[in-house]
mmCIF file as Biopython writes it, N, C-alpha, C and O atoms, coordinates in Angstrom:
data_model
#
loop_
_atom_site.group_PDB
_atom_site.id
_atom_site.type_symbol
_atom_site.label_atom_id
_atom_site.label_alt_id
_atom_site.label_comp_id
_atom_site.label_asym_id
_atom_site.label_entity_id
_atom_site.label_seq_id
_atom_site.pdbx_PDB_ins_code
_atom_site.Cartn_x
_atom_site.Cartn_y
_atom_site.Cartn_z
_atom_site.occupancy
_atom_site.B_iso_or_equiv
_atom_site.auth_seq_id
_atom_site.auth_asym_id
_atom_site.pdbx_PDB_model_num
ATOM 1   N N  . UNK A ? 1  ? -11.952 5.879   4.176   1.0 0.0 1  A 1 
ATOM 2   C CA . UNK A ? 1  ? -12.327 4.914   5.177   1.0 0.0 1  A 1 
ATOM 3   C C  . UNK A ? 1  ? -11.481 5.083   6.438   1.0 0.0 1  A 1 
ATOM 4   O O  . UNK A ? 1  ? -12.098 5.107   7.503   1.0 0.0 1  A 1 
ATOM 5   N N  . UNK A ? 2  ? -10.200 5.198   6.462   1.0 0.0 2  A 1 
ATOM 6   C CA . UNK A ? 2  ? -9.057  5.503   7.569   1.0 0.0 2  A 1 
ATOM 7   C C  . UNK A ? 2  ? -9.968  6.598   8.308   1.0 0.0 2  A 1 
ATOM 8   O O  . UNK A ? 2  ? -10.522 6.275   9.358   1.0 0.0 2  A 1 
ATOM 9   N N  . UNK A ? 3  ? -10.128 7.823   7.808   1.0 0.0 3  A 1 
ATOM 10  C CA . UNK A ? 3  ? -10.190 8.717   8.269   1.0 0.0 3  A 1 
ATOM 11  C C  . UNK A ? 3  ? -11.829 9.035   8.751   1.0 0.0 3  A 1 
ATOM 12  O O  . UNK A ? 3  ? -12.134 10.040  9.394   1.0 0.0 3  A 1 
ATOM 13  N N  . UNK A ? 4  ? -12.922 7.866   8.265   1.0 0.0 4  A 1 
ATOM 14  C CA . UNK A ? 4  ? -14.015 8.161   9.233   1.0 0.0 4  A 1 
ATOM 15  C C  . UNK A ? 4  ? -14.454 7.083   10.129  1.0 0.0 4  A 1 
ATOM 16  O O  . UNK A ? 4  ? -15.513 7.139   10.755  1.0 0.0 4  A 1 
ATOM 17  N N  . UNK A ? 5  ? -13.556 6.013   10.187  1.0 0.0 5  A 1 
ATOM 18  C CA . UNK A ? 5  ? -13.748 4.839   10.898  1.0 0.0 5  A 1 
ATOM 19  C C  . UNK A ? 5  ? -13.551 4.454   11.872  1.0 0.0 5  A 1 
ATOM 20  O O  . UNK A ? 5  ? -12.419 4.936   11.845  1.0 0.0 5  A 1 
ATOM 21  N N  . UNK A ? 6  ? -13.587 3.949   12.892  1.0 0.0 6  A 1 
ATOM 22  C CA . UNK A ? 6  ? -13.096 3.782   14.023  1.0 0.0 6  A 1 
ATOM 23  C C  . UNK A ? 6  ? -12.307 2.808   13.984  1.0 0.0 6  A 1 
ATOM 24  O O  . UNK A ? 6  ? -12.579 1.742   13.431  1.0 0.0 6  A 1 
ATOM 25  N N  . UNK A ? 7  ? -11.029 3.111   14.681  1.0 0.0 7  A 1 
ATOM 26  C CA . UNK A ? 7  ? -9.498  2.399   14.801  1.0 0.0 7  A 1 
ATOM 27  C C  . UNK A ? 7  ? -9.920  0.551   14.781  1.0 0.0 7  A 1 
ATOM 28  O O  . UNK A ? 7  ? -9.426  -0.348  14.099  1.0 0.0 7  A 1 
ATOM 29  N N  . UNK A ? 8  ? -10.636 0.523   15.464  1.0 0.0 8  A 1 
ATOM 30  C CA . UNK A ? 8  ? -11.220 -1.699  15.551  1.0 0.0 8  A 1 
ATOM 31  C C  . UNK A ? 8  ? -11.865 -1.721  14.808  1.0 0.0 8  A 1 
ATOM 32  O O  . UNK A ? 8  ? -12.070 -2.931  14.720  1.0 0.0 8  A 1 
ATOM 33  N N  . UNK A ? 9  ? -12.539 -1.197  13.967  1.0 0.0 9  A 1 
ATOM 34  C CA . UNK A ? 9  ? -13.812 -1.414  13.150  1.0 0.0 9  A 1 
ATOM 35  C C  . UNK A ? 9  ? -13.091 -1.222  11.504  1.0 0.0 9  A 1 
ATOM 36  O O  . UNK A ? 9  ? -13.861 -1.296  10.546  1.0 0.0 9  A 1 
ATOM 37  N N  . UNK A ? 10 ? -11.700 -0.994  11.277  1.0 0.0 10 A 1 
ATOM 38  C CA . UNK A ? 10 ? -11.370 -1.093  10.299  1.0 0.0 10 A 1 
ATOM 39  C C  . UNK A ? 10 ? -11.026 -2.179  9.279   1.0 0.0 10 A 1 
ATOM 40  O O  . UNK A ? 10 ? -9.999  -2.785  9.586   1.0 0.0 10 A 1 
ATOM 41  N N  . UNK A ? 11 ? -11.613 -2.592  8.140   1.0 0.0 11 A 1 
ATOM 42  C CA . UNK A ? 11 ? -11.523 -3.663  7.724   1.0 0.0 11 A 1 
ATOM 43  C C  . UNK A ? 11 ? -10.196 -3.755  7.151   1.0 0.0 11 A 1 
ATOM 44  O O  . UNK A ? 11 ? -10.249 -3.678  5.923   1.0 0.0 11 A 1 
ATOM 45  N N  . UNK A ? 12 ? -9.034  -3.893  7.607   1.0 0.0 12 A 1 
ATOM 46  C CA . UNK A ? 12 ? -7.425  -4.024  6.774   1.0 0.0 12 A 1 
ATOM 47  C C  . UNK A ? 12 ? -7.724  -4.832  5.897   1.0 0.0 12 A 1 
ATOM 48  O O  . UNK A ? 12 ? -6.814  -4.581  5.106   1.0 0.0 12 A 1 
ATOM 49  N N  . UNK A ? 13 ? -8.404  -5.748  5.344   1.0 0.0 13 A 1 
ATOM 50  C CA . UNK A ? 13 ? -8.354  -6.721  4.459   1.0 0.0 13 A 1 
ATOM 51  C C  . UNK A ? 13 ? -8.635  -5.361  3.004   1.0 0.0 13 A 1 
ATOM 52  O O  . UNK A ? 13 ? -8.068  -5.420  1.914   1.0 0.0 13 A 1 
ATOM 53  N N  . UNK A ? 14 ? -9.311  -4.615  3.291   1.0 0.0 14 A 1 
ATOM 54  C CA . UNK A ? 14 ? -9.870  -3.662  2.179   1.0 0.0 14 A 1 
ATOM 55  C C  . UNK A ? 14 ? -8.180  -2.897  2.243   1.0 0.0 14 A 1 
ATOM 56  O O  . UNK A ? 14 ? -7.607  -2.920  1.154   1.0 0.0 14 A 1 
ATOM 57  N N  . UNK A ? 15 ? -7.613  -2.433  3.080   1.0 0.0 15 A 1 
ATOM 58  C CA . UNK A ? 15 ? -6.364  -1.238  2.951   1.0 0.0 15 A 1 
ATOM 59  C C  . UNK A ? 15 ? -5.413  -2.569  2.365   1.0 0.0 15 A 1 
ATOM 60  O O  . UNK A ? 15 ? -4.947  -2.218  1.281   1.0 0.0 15 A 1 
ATOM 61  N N  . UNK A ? 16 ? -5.096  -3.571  2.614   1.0 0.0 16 A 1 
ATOM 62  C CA . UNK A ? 16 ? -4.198  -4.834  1.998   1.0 0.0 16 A 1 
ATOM 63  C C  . UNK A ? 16 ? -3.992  -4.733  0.452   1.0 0.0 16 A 1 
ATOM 64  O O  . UNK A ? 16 ? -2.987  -4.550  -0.236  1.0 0.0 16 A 1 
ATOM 65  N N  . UNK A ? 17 ? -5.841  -4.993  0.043   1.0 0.0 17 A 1 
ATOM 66  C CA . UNK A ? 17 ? -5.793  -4.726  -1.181  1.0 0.0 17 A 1 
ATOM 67  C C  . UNK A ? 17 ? -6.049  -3.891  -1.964  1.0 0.0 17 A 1 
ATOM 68  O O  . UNK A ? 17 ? -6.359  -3.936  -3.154  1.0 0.0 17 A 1 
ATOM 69  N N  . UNK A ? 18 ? -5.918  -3.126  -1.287  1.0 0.0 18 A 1 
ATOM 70  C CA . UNK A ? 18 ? -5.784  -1.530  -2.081  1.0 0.0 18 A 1 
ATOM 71  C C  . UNK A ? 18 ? -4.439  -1.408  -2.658  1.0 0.0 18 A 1 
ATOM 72  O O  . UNK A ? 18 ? -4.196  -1.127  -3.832  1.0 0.0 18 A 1 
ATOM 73  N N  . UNK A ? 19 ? -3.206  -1.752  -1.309  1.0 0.0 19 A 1 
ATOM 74  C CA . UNK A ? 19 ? -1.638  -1.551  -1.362  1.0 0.0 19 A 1 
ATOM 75  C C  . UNK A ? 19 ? -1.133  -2.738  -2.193  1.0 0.0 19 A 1 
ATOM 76  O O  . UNK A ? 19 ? 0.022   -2.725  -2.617  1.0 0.0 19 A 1 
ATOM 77  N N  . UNK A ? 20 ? -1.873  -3.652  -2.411  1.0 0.0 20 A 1 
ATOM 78  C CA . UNK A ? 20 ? -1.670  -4.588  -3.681  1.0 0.0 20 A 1 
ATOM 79  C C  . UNK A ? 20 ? -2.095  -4.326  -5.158  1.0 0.0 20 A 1 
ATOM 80  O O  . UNK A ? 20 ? -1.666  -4.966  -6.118  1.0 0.0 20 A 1 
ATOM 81  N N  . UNK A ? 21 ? -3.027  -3.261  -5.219  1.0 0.0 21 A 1 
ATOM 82  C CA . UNK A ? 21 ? -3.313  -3.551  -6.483  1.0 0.0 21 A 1 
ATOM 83  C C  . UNK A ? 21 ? -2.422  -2.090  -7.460  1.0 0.0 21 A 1 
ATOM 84  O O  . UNK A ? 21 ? -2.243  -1.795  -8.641  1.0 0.0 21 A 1 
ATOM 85  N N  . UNK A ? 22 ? -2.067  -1.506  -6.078  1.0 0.0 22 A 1 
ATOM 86  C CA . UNK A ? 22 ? -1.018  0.022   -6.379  1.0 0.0 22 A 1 
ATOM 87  C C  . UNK A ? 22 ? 0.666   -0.740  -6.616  1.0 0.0 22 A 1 
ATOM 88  O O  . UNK A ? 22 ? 1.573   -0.128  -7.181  1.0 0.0 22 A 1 
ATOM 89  N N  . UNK A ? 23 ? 0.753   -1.550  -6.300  1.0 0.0 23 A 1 
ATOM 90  C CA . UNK A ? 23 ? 1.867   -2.487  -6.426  1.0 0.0 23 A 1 
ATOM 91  C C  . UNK A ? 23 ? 1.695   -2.943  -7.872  1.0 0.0 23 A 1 
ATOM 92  O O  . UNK A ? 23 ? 2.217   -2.676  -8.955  1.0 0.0 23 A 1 
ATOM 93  N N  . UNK A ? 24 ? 0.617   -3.845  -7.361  1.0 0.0 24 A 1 
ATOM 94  C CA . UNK A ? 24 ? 0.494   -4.328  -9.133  1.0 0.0 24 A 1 
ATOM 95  C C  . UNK A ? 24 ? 0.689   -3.211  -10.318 1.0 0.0 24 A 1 
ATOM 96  O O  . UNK A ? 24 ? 1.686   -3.204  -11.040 1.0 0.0 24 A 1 
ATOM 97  N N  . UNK A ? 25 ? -0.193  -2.436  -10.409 1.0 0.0 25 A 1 
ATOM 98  C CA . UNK A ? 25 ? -0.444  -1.154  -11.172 1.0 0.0 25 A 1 
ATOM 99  C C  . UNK A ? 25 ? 0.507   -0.863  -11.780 1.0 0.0 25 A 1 
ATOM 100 O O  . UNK A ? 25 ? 0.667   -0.820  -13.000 1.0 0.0 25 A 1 
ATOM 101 N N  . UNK A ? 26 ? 1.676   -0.492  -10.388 1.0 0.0 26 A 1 
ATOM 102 C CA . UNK A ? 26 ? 2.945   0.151   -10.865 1.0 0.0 26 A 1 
ATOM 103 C C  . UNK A ? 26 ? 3.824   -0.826  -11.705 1.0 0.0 26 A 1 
ATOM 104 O O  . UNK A ? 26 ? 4.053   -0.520  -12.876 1.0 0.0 26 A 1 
ATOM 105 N N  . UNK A ? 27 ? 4.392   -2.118  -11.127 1.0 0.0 27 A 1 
ATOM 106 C CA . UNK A ? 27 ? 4.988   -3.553  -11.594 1.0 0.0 27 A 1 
ATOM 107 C C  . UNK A ? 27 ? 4.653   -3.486  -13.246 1.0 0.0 27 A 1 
ATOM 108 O O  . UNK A ? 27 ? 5.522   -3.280  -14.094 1.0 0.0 27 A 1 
ATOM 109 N N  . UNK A ? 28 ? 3.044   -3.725  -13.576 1.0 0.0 28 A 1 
ATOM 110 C CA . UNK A ? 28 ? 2.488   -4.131  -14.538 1.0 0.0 28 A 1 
ATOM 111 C C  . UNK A ? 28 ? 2.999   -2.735  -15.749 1.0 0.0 28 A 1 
ATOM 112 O O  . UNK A ? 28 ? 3.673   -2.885  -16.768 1.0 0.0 28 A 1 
ATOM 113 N N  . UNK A ? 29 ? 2.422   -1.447  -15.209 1.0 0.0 29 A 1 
ATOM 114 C CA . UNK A ? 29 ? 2.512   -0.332  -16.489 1.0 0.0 29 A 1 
ATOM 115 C C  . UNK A ? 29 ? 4.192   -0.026  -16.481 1.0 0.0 29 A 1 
ATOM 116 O O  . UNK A ? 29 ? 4.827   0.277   -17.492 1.0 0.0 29 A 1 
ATOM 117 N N  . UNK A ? 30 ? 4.630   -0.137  -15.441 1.0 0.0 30 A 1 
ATOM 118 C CA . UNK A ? 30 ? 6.365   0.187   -15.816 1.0 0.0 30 A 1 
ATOM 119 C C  . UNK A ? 30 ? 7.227   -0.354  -16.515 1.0 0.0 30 A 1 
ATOM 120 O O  . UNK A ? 30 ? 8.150   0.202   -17.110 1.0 0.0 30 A 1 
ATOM 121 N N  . UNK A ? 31 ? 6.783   -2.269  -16.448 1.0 0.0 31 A 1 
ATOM 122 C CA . UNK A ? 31 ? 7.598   -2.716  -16.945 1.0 0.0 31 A 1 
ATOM 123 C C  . UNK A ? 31 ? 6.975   -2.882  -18.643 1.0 0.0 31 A 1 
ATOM 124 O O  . UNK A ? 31 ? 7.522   -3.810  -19.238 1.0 0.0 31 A 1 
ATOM 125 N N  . UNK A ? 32 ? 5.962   -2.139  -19.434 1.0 0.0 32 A 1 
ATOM 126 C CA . UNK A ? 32 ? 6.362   -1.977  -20.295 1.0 0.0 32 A 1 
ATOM 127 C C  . UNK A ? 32 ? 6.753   -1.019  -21.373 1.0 0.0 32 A 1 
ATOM 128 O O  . UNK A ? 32 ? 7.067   -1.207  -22.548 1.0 0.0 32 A 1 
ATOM 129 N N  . UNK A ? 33 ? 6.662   -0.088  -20.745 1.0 0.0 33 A 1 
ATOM 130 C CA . UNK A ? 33 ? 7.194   1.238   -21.371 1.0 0.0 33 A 1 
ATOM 131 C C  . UNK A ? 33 ? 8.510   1.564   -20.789 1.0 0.0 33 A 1 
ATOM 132 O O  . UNK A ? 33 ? 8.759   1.641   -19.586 1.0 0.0 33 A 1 
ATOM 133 N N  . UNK A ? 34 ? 9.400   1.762   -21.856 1.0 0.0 34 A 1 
ATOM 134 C CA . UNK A ? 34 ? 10.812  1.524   -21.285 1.0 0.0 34 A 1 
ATOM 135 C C  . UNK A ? 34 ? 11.161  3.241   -21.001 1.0 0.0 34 A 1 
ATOM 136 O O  . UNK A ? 34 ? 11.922  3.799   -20.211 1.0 0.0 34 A 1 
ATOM 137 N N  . UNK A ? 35 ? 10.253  3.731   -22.005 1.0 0.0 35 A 1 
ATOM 138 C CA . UNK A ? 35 ? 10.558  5.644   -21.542 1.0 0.0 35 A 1 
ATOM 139 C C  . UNK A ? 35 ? 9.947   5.686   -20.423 1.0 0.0 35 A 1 
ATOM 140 O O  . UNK A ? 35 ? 10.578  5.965   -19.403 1.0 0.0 35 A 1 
ATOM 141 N N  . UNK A ? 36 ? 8.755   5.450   -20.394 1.0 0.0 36 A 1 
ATOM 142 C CA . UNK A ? 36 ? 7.734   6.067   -18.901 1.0 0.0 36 A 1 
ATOM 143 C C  . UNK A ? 36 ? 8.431   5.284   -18.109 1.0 0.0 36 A 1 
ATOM 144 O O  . UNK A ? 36 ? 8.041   5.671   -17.008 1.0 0.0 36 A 1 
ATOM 145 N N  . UNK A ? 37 ? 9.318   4.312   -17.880 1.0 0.0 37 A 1 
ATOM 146 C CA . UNK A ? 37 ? 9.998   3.930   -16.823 1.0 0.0 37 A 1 
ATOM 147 C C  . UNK A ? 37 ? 10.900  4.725   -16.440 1.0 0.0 37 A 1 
ATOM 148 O O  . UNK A ? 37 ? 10.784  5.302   -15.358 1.0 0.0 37 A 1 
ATOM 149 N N  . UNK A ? 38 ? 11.929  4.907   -17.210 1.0 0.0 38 A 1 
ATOM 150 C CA . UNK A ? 38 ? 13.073  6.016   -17.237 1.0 0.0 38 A 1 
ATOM 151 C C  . UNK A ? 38 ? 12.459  7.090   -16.626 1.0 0.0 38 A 1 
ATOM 152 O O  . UNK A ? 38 ? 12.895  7.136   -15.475 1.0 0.0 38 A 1 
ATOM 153 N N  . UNK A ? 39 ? 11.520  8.138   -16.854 1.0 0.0 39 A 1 
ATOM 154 C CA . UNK A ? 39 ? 10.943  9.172   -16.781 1.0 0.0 39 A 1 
ATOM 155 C C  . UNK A ? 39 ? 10.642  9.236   -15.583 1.0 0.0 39 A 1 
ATOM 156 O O  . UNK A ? 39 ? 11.127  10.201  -14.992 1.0 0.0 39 A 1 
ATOM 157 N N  . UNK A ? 40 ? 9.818   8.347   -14.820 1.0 0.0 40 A 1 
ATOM 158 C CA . UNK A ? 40 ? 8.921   8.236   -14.196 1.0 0.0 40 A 1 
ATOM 159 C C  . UNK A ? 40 ? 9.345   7.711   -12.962 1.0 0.0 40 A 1 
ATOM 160 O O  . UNK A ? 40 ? 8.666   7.707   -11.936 1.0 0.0 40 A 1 
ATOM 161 N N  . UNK A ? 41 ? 10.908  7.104   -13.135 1.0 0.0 41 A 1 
ATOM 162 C CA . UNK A ? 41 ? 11.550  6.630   -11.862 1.0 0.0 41 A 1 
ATOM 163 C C  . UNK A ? 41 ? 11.589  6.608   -11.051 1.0 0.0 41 A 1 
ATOM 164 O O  . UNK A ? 41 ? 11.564  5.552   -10.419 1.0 0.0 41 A 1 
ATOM 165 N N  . UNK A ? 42 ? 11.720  8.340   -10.259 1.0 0.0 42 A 1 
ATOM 166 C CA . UNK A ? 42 ? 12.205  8.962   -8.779  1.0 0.0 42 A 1 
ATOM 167 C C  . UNK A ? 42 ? 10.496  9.144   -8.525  1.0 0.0 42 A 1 
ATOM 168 O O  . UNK A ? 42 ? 10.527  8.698   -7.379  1.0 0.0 42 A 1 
ATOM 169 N N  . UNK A ? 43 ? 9.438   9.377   -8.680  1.0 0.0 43 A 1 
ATOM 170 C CA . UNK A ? 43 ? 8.376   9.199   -8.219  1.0 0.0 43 A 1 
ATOM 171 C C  . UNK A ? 43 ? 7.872   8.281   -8.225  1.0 0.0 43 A 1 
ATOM 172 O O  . UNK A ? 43 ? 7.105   8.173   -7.269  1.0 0.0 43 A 1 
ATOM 173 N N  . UNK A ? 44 ? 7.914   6.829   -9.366  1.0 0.0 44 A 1 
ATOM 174 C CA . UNK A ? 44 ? 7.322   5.451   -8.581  1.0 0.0 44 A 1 
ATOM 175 C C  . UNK A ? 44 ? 7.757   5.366   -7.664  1.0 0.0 44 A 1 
ATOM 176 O O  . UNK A ? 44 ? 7.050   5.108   -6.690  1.0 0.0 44 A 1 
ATOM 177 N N  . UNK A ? 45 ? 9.292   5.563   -7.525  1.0 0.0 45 A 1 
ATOM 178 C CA . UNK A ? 45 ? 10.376  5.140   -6.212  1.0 0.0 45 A 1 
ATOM 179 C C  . UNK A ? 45 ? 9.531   5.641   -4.659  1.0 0.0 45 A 1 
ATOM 180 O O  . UNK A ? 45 ? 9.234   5.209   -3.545  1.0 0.0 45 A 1 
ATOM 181 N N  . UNK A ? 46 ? 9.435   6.703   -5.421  1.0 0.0 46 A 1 
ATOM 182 C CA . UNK A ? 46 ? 8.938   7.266   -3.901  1.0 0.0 46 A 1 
ATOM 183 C C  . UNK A ? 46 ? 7.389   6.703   -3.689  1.0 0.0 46 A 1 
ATOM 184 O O  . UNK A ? 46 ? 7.004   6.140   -2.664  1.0 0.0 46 A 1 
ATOM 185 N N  . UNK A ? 47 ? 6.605   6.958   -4.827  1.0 0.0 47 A 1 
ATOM 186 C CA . UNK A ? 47 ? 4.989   6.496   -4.123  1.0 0.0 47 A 1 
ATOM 187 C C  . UNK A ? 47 ? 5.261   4.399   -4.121  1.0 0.0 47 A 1 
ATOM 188 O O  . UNK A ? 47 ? 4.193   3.839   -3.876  1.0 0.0 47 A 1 
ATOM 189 N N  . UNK A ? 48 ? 5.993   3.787   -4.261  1.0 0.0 48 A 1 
ATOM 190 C CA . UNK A ? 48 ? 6.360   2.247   -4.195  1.0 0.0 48 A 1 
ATOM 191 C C  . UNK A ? 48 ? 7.289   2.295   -3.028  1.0 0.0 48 A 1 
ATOM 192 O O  . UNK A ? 48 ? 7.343   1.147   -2.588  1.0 0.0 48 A 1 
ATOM 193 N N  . UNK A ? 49 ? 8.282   3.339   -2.102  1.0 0.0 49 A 1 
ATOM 194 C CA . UNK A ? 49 ? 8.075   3.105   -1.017  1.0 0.0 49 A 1 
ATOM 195 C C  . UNK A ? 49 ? 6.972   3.306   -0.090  1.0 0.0 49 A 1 
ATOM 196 O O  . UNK A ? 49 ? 6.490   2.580   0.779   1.0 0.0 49 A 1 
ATOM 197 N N  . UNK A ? 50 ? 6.667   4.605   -0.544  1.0 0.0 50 A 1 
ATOM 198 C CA . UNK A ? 50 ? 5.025   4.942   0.730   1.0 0.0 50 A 1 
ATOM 199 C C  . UNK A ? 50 ? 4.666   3.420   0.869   1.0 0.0 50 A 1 
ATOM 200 O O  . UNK A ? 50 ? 4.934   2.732   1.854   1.0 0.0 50 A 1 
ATOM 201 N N  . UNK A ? 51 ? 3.960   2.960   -0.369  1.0 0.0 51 A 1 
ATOM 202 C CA . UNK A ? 51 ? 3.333   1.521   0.080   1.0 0.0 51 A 1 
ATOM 203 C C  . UNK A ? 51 ? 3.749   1.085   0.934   1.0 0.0 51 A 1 
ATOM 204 O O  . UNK A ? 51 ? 3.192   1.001   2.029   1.0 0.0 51 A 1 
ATOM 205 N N  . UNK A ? 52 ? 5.374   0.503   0.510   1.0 0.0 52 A 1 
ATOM 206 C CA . UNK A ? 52 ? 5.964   -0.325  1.453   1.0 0.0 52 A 1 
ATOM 207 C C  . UNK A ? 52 ? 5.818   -0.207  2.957   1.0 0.0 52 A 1 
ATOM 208 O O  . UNK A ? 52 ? 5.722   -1.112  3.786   1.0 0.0 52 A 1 
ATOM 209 N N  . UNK A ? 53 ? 5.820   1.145   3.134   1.0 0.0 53 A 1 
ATOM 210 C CA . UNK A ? 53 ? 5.741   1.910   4.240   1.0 0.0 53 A 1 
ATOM 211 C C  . UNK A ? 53 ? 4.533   1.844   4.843   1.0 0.0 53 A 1 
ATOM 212 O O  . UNK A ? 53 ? 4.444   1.516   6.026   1.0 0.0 53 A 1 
ATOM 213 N N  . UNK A ? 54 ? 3.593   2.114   4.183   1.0 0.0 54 A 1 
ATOM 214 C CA . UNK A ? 54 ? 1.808   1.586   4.821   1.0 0.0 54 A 1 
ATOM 215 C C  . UNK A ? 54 ? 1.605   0.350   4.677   1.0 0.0 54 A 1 
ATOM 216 O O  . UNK A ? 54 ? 0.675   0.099   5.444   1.0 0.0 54 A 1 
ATOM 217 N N  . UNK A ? 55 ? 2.020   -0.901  3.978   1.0 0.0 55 A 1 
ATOM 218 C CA . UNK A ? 55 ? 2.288   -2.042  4.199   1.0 0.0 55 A 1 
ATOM 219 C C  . UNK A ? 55 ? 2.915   -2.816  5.897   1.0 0.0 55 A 1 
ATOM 220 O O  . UNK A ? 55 ? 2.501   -3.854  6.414   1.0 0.0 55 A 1 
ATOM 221 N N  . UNK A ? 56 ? 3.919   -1.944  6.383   1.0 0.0 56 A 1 
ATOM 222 C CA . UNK A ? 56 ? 3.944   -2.186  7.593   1.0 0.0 56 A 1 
ATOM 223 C C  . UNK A ? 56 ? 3.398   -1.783  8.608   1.0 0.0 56 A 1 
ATOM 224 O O  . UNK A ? 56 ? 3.566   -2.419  9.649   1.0 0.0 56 A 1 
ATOM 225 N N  . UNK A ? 57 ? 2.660   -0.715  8.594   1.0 0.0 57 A 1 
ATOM 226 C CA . UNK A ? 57 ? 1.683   -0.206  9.380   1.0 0.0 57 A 1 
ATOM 227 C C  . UNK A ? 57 ? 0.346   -0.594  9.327   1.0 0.0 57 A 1 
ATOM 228 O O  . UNK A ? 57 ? -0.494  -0.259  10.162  1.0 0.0 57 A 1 
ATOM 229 N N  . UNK A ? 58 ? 0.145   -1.280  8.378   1.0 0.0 58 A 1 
ATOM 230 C CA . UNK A ? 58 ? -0.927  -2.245  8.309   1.0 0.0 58 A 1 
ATOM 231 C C  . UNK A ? 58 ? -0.872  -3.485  9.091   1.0 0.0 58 A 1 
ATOM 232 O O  . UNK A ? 58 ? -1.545  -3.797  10.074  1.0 0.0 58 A 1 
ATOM 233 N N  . UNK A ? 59 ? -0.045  -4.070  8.545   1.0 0.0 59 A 1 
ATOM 234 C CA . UNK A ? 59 ? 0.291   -5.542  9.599   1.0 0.0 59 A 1 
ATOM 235 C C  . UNK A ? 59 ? 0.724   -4.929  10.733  1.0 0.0 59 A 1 
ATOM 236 O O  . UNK A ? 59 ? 0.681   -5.885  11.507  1.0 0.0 59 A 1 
ATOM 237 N N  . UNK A ? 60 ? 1.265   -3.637  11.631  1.0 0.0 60 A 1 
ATOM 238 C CA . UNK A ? 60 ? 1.440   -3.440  12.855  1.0 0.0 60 A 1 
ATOM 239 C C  . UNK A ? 60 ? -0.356  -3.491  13.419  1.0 0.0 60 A 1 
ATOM 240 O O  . UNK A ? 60 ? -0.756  -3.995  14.468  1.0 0.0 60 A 1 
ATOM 241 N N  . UNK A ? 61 ? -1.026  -2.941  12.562  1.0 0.0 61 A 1 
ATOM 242 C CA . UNK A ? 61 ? -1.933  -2.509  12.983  1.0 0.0 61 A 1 
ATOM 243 C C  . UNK A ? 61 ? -3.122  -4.147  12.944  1.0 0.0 61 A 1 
ATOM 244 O O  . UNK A ? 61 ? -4.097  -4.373  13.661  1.0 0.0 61 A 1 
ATOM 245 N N  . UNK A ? 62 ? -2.728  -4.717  12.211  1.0 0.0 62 A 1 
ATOM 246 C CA . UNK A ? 62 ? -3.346  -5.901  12.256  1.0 0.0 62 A 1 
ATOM 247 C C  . UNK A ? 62 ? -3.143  -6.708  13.281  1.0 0.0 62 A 1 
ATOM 248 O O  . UNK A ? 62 ? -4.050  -7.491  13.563  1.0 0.0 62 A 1 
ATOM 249 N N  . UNK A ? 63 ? -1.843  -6.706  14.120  1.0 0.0 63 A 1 
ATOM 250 C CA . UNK A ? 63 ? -1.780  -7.210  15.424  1.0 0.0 63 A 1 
ATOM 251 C C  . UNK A ? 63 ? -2.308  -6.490  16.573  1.0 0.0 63 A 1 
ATOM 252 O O  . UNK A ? 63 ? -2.771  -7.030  17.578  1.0 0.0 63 A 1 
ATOM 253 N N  . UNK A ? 64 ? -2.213  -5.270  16.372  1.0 0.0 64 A 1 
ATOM 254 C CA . UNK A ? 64 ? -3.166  -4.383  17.514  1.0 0.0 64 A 1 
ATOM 255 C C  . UNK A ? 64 ? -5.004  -4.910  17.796  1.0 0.0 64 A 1 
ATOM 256 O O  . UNK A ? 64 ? -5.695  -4.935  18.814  1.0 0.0 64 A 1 
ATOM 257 N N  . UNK A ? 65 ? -5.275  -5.263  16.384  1.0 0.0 65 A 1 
ATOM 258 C CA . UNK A ? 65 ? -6.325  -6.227  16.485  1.0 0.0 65 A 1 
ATOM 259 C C  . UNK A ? 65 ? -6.720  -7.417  17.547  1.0 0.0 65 A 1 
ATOM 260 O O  . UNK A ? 65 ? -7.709  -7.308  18.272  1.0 0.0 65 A 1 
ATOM 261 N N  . UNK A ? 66 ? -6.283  -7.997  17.559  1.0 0.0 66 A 1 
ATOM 262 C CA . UNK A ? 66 ? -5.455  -9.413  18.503  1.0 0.0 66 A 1 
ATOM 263 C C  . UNK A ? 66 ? -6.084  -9.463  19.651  1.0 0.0 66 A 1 
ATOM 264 O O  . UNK A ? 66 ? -5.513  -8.894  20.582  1.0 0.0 66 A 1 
ATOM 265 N N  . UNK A ? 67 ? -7.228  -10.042 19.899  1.0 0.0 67 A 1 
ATOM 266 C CA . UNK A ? 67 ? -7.795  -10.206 21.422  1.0 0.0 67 A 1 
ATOM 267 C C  . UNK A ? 67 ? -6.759  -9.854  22.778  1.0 0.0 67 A 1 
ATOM 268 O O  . UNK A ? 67 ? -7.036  -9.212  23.791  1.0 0.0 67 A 1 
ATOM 269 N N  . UNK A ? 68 ? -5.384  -10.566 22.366  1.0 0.0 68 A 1 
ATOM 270 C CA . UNK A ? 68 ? -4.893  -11.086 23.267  1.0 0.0 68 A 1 
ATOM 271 C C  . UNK A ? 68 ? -4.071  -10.104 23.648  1.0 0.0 68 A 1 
ATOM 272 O O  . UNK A ? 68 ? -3.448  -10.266 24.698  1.0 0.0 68 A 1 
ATOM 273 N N  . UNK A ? 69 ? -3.870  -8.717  22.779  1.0 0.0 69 A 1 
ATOM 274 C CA . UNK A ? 69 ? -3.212  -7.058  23.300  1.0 0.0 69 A 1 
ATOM 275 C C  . UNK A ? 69 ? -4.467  -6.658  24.049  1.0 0.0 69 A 1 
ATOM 276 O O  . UNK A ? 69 ? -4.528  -5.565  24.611  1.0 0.0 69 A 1 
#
């Protein structure tokens, strides 16, 4: 969707909960496998920052929205 849409015409409410349910995902299957946690550490780490990271570029981008820019 990013990549055939046009920059105003993007629905962030759909990219929001996308980066919520990859949150959840991770939260939910990590905390109960205590090996695949261990194991699996340095790459949740890293794809649970990306989020974080497109999480703020979302809400930057949600104010670019803003009649009033």
């Amino acid at each position: 969707m990013c990549y055939t849409t046009a920059f105003l015409q993007l629905d962030l409410s759909v990219i929001v909960k996308s980066i919520a349910k990859v949150t959840k995902y991770f939260d939910e299957k990590l905390s109960r496998n205590d090996f695949v946690y261990q194991k699996s550490q340095p790459l949740t780490k890293a794809i649970i920052n990306q989020v974080k990271d497109t999480s703020v570029i979302v809400d930057f981008a949600k104010n670019l929205h803003k009649d009033s820019l």
